[in-house]
C-alpha positions as MATLAB code, in Angstrom:
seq = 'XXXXXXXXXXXXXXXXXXXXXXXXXXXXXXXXXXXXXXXXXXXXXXXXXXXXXXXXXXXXXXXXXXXXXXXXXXXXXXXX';
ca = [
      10.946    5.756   -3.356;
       7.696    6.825   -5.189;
       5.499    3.794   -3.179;
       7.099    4.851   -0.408;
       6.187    8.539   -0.548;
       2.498    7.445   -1.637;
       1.691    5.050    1.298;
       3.452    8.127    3.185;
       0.263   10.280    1.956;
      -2.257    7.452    1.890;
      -1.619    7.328    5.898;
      -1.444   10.550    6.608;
      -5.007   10.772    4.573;
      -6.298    8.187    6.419;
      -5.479    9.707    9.899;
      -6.966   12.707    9.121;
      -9.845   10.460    7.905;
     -10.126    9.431   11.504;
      -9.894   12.768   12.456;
     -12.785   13.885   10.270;
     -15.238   11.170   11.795;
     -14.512   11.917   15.178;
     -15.124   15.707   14.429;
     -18.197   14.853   12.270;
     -19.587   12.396   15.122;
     -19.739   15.089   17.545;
     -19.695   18.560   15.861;
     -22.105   17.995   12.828;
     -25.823   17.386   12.920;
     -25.834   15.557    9.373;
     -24.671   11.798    8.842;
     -23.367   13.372    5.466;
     -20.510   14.532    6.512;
     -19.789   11.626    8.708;
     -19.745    9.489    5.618;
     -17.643   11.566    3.455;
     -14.740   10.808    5.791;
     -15.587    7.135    6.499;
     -15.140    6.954    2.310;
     -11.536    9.051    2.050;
     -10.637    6.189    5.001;
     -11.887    3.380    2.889;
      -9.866    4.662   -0.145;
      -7.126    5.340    1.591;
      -6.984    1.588    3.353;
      -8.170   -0.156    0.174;
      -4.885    2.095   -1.584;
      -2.381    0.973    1.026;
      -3.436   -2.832    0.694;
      -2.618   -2.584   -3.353;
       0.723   -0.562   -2.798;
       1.298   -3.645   -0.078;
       0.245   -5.937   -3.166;
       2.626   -4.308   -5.485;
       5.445   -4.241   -3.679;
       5.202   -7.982   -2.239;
       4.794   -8.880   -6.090;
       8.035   -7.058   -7.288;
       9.603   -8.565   -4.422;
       9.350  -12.240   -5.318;
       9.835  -11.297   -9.334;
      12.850   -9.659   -8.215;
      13.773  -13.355   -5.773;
      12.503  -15.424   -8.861;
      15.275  -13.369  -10.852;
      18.225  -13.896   -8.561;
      16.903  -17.484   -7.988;
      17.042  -17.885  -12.176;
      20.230  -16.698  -12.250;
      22.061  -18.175   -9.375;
      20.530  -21.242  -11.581;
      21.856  -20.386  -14.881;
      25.595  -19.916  -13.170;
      25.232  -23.146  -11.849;
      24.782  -24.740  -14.935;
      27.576  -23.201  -16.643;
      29.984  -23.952  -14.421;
      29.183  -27.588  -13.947;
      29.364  -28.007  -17.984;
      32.842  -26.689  -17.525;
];
């Protein structure tokens, strides 16, 4: 639930990222600002790949579990 709720934030971030450069590009004189929000959308993609990372990780520990285990019930039945 807590990945969940932070790639929730991370994309929200990100489209006001978007947001921000499109304002920046036409409203502001300075490439500063334009920057700033090209960044927070950088961070905010680079922090959605590793929750993406994370979660494909736990999934196959979590599959190499069940696969270990299905194993080991094998096993003990066919010594029976």
């Amino acid at each position: 639930m807590k990945t969940n709720l932070m790639q929730l934030l991370r994309l929200v971030l990100m489209v006001l990222a978007i947001a921000g450069i499109i304002y920046a590009i036409e409203f502001m004189e300075r490439g500063i600002a334009v920057w700033f929000w090209v960044a927070l959308l950088g961070i905010g993609f680079v922090g959605l790949l590793y929750t993406f990372r994370l979660t494909q990780r736990r999934m196959a520990r979590e599959r190499q579990e069940q696969q270990r285990l299905e194993k080991k019930k094998r096993s003990r039945r066919s010594k029976r």
